[in-house]
C-alpha positions in Angstrom: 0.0 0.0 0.0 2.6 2.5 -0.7 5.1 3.6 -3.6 8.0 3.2 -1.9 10.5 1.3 -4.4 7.8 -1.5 -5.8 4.3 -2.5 -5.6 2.4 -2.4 -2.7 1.2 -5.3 -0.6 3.4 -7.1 1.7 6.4 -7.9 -0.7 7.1 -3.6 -0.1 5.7 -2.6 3.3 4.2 -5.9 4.5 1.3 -5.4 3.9 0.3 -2.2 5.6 -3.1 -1.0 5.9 -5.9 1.1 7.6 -7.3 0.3 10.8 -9.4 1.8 13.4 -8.7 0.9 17.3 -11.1 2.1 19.9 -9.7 3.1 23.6 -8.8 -0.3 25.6 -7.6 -2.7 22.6 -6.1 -4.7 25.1 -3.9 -7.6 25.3 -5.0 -9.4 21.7 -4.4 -13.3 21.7 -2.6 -12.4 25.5 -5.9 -12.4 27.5 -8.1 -9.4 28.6 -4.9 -7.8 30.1 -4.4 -4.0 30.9 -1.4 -2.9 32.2 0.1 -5.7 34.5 -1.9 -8.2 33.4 -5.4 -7.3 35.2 -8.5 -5.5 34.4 -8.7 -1.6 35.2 -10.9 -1.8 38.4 -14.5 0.1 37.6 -14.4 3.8 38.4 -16.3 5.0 41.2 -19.8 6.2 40.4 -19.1 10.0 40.8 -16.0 10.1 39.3 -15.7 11.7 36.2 -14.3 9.3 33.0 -11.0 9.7 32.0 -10.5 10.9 28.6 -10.1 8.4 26.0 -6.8 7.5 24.9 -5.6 7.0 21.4 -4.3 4.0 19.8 -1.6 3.0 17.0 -1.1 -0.1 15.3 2.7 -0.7 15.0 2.3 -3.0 12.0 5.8 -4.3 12.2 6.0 -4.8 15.8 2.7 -6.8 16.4 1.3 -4.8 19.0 -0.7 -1.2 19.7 0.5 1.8 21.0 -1.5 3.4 23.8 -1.3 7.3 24.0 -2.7 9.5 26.7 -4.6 12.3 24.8 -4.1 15.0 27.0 0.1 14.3 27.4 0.4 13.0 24.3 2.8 10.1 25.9 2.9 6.7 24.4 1.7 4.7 28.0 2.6 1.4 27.2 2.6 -1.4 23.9 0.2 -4.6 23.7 0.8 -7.6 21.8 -1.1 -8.6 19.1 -1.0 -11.5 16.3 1.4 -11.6 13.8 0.5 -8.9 11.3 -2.4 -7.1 12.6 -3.3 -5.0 9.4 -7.0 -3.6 10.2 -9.0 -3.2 13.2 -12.8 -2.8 13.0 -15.3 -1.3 15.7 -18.6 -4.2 14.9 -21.4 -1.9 13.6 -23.1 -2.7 17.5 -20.2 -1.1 18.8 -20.2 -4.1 21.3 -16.7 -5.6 19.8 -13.6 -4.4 18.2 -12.3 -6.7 15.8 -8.3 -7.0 15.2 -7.2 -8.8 12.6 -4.1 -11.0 12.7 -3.2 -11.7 8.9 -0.6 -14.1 9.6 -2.0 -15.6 12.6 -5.2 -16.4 10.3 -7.0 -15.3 13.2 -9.6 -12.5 14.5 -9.4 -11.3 18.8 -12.8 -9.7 19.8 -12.5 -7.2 22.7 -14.7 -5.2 24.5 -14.3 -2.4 22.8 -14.8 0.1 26.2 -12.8 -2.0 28.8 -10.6 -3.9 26.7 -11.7 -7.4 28.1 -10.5 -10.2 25.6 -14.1 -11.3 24.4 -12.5 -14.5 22.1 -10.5 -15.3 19.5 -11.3 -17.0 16.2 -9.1 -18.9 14.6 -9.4 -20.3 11.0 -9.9 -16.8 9.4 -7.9 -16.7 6.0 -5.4 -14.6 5.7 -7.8 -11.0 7.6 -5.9 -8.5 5.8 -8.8 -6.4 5.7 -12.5 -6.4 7.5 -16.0 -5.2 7.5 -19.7 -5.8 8.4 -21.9 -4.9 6.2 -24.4 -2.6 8.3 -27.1 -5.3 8.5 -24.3 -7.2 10.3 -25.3 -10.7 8.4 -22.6 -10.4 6.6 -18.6 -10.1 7.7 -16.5 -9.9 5.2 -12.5 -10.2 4.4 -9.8 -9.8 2.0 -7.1 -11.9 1.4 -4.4 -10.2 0.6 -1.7 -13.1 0.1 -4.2 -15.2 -0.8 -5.9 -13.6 -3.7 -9.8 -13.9 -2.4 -12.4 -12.2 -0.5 -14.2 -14.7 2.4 -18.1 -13.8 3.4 -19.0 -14.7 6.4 -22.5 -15.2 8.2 -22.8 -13.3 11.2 -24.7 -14.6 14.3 -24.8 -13.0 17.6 -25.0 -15.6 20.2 -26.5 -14.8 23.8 -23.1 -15.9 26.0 -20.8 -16.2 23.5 -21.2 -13.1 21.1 -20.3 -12.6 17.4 -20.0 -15.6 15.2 -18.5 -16.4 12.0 -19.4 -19.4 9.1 -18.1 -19.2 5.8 -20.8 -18.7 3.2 -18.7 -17.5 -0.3 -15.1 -17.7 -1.3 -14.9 -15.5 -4.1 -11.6 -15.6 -6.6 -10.2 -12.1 -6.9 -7.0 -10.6 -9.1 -3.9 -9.6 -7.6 -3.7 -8.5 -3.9 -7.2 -7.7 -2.8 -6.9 -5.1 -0.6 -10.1 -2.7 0.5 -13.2 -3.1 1.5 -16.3 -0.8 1.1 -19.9 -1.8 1.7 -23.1 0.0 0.7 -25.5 1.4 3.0 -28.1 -1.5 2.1 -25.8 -4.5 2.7 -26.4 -5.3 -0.6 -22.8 -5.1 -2.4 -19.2 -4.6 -1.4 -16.8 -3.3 -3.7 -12.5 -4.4 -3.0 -9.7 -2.8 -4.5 -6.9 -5.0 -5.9 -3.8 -4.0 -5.9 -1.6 -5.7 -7.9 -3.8 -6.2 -10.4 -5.0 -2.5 -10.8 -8.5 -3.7 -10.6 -12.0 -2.7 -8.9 -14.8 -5.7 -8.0 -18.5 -5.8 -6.6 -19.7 -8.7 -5.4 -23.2 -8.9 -4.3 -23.7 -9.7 -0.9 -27.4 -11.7 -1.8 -25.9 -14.2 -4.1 -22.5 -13.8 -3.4 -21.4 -13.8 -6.8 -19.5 -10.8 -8.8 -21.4 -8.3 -10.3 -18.3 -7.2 -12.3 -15.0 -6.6 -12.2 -13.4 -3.3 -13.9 -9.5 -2.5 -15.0 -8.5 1.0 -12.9 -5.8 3.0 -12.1 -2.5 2.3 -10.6 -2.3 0.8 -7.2 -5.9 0.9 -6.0 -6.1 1.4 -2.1 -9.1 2.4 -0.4 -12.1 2.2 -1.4 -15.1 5.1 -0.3 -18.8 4.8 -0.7 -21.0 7.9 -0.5 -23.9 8.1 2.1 -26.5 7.9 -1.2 -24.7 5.1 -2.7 -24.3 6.7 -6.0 -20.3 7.7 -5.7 -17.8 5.3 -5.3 -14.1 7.2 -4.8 -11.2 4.7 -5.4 -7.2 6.0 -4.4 -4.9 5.2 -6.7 -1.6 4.9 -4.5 0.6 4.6 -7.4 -0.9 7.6 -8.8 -2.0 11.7 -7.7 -5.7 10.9 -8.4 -9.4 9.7 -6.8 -11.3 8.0 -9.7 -14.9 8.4 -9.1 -17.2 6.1 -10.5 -21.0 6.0 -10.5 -22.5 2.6 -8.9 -25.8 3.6 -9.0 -26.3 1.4 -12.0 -26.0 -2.1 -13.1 -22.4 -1.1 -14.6 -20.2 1.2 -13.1 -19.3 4.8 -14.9 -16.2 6.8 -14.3 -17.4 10.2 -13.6 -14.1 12.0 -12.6 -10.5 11.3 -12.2 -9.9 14.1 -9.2 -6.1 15.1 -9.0 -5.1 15.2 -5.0 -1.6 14.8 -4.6 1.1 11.6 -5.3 0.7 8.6 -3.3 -3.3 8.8 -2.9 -4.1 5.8 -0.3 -6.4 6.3 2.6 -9.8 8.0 3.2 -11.4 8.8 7.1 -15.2 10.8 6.9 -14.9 14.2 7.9 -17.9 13.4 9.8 -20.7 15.2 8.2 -21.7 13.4 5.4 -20.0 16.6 3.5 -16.4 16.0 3.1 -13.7 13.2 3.4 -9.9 12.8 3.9 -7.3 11.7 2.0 -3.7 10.6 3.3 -1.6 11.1 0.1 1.4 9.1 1.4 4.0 10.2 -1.2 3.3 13.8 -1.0 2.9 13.7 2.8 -0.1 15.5 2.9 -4.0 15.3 3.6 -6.2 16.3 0.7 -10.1 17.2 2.4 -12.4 16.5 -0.8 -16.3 18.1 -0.9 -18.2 15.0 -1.5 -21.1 17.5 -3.8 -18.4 19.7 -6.2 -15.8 16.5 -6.0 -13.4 18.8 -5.8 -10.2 19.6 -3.2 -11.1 22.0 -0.4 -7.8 21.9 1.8 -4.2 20.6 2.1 -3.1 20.0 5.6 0.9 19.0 5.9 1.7 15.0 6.9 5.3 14.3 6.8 6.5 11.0 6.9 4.5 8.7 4.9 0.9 9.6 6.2 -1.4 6.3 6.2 -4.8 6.0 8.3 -6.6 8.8 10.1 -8.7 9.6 12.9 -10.5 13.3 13.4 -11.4 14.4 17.0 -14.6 15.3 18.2 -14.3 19.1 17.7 -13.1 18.6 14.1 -9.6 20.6 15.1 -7.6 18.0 15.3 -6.6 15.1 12.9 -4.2 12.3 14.2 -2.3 10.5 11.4 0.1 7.6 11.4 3.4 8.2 9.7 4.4 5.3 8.2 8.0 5.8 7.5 8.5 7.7 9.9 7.4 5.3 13.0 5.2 8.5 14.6 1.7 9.5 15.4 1.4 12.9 13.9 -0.9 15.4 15.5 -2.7 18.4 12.8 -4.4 21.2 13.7 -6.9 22.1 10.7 -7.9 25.4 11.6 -3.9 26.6 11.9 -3.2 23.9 8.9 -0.2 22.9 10.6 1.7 20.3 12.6 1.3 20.7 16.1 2.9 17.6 17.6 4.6 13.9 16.8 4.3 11.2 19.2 7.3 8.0 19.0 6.0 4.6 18.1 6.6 1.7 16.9 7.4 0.3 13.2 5.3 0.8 10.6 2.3 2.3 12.5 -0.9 2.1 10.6 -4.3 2.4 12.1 -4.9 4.8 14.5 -8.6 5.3 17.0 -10.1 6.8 19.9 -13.5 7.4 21.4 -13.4 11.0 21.2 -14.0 10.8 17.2 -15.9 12.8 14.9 -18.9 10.7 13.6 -18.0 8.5 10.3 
């Protein structure tokens, strides 16, 4: 997922991708451990909650970086499986899913006090995840493995979220990103490797096509009506935007953002998206009516995934080759803070987030 000296995928920056942690992602495949291996005690009743803390994905080091949001101190490192690419917040909000790609595994915690809910083992290859909103459907990409996995979802009274393989469904090169409509009715995945764009519907579980795109498709970004699909082209300075809204898809724009175009994060009302541009370092914001850029905001060091904060002032944005958390302000459109990691970070989450 970057252009740094080949395709992307795992053969350049093993296999690095988006994720979203929320504020206790504990101990993953270690047990619902906190700090010395024990559950925060409950806080008492008047006490006022501490603020949430924010947490990286170190890629390359297996584990997540916890940060307190007020010092901006990394706190201390869990472990996770080998390569945790993408971390997913269950459409309930009841458990956050990491994904352990080479650990062919998924840990579900509790995503508010970090308690390990289970692990499931016998996931292929969880590159990257996502319900569908309905939550019947949980699906995965493959990266290595060159397939997408749909699962069934059942929520069990007792033992929580669920997963039986319905559809394995053959993809090109290096399937990468996951986007699903607001029906649950089709998800759309970049390839990579193959510079190509499918939809499979969720109801039979079979492709409704498959397109050629640009270079180095990464994330993929549906619009609230549906009707836009925005594709990044990491090997590329451009967002194609095709029309879905019909049985084919229609490129409507090729939008010029800046080299290295790779992540999106919601601005949060429905109006406006980001965009990491990871060669550029910098963070395109793109009006989701005029499909046009709106602002720059500097990201030095490779910027990947993104989280905005509550007030919309603030975005935090891993830096990828730079092995930091780096802190914008977007009213003063400048860096205001960088926070040491680990390698590789990627995803980055907390609580106090602007709606996506």
């Amino acid at each position: 997922m970057g252009l740094m000296g080949s395709a992307n995928g795992r053969g350049v920056m093993n296999r690095l991708a988006c994720a979203a942690a929320p504020w206790l992602a504990a101990a993953a495949l270690a047990g619902p451990a906190w700090a010395q291996g024990s559950a925060p005690a409950a806080a008492p009743a008047a006490a006022h909650a501490a603020p949430a803390p924010i947490f990286v994905l170190n890629s390359l080091d297996a584990n997540i970086s916890i940060i307190d949001p007020v010092s901006y101190k990394e706190l201390r490192r869990i472990p996770t499986g080998k390569e945790p690419h993408h971390l997913y917040l269950s459409p309930d909000e009841k458990s956050l899913l990491v994904a352990n790609a080479l650990s062919d595994s998924i840990s579900l915690f509790d995503p508010r006090t970090g308690a390990l809910q289970k692990t499931v083992t016998g996931i292929a290859d969880p590159y990257q995840l996502k319900f569908s909103p309905d939550m019947k459907w949980f699906i995965t990409a493959a990266n290595r493995l060159n397939h997408v996995d749909i699962y069934q979802v059942v929520n069990k009274p007792g033992t929580g979220l669920e997963f039986t393989l319905s559809k394995r469904v053959s993809t090109g090169k290096t399937p990468s990103h996951i986007a699903v409509d607001s029906k649950s009715t089709v998800t759309y995945v970049s390839m990579q490797d193959s510079d190509e764009l499918i939809a499979i519907d969720l109801a039979t579980q079979q492709p409704r096509w498959k397109i050629p795109v640009g270079k180095m498709p990464a994330d993929v970004f549906i619009t609230t009506n549906d009707k836009f699909l925005l594709v990044a082209l990491t090997g590329d300075k451009f967002v194609e935007v095709y029309d879905v809204s019909g049985p084919k898809p229609v490129l409507h724009k090729r939008l010029e953002t800046a080299d290295g175009a790779h992540a999106f994060r919601a601005w949060g009302d429905k109006r406006h998206v980001m965009l990491s541009n990871r060669v550029a370092n910098t963070i395109s914001k793109i009006d989701l009516q005029t499909l046009t850029v709106l602002a720059s905001y500097p990201a030095p060091g490779g910027p990947d995934c993104m989280d905005l904060l509550a007030d919309g002032k603030t975005i935090l944005v891993t830096s990828r080759w730079a092995r930091k958390l780096t802190v914008i302000d977007t009213v003063e459109k400048k860096v205001v803070r960088q926070v040491n990691v680990g390698r590789s970070p990627h995803g980055v989450w907390t609580l106090d987030h602007a709606p996506r």
